[in-house]
N, C-alpha and C positions, 0 to 999 in steps of 0.2 A: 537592537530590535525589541518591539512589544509581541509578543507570542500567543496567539489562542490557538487553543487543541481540545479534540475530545475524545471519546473513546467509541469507537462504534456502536452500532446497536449489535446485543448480543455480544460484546467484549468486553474485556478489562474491566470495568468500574459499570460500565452499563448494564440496565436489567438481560437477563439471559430471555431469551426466545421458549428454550425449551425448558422447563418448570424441572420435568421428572431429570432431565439430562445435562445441565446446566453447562457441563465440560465441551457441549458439542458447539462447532460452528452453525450457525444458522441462519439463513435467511427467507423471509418470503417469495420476495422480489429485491434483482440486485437493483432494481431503480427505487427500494427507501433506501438504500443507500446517498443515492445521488439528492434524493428529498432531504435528505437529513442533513447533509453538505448544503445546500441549498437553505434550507432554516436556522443553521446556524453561522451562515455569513449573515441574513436578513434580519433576523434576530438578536442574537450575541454581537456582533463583528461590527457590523455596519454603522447600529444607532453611538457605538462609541467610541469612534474611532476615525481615524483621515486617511484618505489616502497616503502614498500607494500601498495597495496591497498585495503580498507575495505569496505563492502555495506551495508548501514544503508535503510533499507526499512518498509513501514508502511500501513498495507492495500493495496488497489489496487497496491502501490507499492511492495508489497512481494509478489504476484502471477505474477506480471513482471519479478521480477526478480528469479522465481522459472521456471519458462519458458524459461527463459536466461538462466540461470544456466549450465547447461552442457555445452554451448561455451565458460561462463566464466572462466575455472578452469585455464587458464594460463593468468590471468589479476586482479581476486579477489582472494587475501588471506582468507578473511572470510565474510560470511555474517552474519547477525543478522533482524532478520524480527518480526515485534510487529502486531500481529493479522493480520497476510497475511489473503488475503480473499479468501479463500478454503472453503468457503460454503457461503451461504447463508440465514440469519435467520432475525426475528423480522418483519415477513411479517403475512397479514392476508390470503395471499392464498398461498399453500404450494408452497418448491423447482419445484415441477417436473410441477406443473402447469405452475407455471412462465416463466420456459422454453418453455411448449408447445406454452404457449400466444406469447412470445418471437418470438419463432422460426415461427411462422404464420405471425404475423405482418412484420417481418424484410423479408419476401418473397413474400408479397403480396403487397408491396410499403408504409407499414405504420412503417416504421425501426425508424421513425423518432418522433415518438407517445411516450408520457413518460405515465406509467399505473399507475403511483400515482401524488396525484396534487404536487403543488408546495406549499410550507409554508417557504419565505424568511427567518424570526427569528421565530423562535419555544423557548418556555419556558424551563426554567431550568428544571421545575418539570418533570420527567418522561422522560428526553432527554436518549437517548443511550450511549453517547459518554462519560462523564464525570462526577462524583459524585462533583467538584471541583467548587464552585460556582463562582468563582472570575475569574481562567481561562475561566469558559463560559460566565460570562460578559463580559471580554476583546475579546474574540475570536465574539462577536455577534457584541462589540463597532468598532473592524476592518472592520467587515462587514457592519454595518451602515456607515460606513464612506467611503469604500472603497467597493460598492455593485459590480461593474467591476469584483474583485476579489471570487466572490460567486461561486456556481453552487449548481444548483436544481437537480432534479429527474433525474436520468438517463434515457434515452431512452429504446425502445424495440428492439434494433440494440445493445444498448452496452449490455445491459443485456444479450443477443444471444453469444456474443463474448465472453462473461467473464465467463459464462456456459461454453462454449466449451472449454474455457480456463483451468477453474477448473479443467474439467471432462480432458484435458489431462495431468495436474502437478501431480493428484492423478495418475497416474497407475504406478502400480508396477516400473517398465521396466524405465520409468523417474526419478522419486525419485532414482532407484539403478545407473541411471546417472550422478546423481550430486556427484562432490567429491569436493566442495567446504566446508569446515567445518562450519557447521551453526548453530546457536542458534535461537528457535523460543521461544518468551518473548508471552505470550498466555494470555491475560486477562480472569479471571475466569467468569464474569459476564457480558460479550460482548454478547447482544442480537443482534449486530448485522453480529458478524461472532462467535456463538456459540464457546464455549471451546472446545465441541467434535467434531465438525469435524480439528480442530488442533491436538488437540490428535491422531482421529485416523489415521491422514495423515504421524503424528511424528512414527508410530509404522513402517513402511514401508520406512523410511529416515533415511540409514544409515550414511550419514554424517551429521544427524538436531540432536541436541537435544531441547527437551523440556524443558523449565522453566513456571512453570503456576505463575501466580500472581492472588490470592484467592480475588474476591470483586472487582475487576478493571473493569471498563468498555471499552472499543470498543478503548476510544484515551488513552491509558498509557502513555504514556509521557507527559500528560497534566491532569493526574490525582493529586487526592489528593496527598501530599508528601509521607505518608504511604504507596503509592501503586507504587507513582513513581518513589521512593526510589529503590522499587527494582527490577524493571525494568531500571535504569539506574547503579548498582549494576552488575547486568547479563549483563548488556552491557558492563560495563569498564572493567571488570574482563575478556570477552572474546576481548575487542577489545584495547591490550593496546598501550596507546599513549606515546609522548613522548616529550619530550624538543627541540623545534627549534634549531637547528642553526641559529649563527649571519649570515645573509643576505642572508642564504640557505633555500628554504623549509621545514616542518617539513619530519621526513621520514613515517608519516605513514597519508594517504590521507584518508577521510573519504567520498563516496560516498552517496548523500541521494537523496530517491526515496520517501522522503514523500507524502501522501497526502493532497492536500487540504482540 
């Protein structure tokens, strides 16, 4: 595979949103998102490059790109998305709360308020993301080294957007939009985008299928190798690559929307 990727706006390596708060999640509208995805197939991707093209997405990036999705079908051959974020979980106050707080704040001038604190490195024990202890040394050791690269709590602006977001990728009428063929890699024990609302999202998406991976947490692809075995399994078998030509590009491009 030839690989393009980039960092969201407001993450990783990209300018931050908020000047004085740089740590926070942030977003205007979750549709620059979908714009920004958009400009860099059109821009980056496209002018250099041949078909086919494939979209590797992970969390916040697989609800981007389930959003896109229906413009994509004559640009993506396939997607594959590892615990898109179609719900919401591992909070002490429920979904719809979250939203009401949300949706108050982001209207009354405090869009900018993150509702949980900040905790830079949090311990192994009890983390979300990863049963893998050596990945979450290294993943915390980039982040001590490289704190720039971080980001904290999300705001009560992104939160607002990415609710409205969800609540439109679930409707019927969307999902029977997308005819992109896609694989969704569904960690079994992701507290923090639940199994079931991937499930019940995959029942309604006829061109998703499901692969659950039993015991995985939230980052599968930086799980134990027992788990990330096969979630990289489900990915190669749907997404196959192939041998370069000498001094040509490979013919199959690997789009990725990971998250930080």
């Amino acid at each position: 595979f030839w690989v393009a990727t980039y960092d969201f706006r407001g993450q990783g390596g990209s300018e931050r949103l908020l000047k004085k708060d740089p740590r926070k999640g942030h977003v205007g509208r979750f549709d620059h998102y979908v714009r920004d995805l958009e400009i860099f197939l059109e821009q980056i991707v496209l002018p250099d490059t041949r078909l086919p093209f494939f979209l590797l997405a992970h969390s916040t990036g697989g609800l981007i790109a389930l959003k896109a999705a229906p413009r994509l079908s004559n640009r993506i051959e396939r997607m594959v998305l590892t615990a898109p974020f179609v719900g919401l979980g591992g909070q002490k106050t429920s979904p719809e709360n979250i939203r009401r707080i949300a949706t108050l704040a982001s209207f009354t001038g405090f869009g900018g308020i993150s509702l949980t604190k900040d905790e830079p490195l949090k311990p192994f024990d009890g983390n979300p993301l990863t049963s893998d202890a050596l990945r979450f040394a290294r993943n915390q050791r980039i982040m001590a080294d490289h704190p720039e690269l971080a980001l904290g709590p999300p705001t009560a602006r992104w939160l607002y957007e990415s609710q409205k977001a969800i609540e439109a990728i679930r409707k019927p009428g969307h999902l029977a939009s997308i005819t992109v063929p896609t694989v969704i890699i569904a960690p079994g024990n992701d507290p923090i985008v639940p199994y079931h609302y991937q499930e019940s999202m995959a029942q309604y998406f006829r061109a998703g299928q499901l692969v659950p991976v039993a015991g995985a947490r939230h980052e599968n692809l930086q799980e134990q190798d027992r788990y990330r075995n096969q979630a990289l399994a489900a990915l190669f078998a749907f997404m196959p690559g192939g041998e370069p030509e000498e001094s040509e590009p490979a013919g199959e491009l690997t789009i990725s929307t990971l998250e930080a």
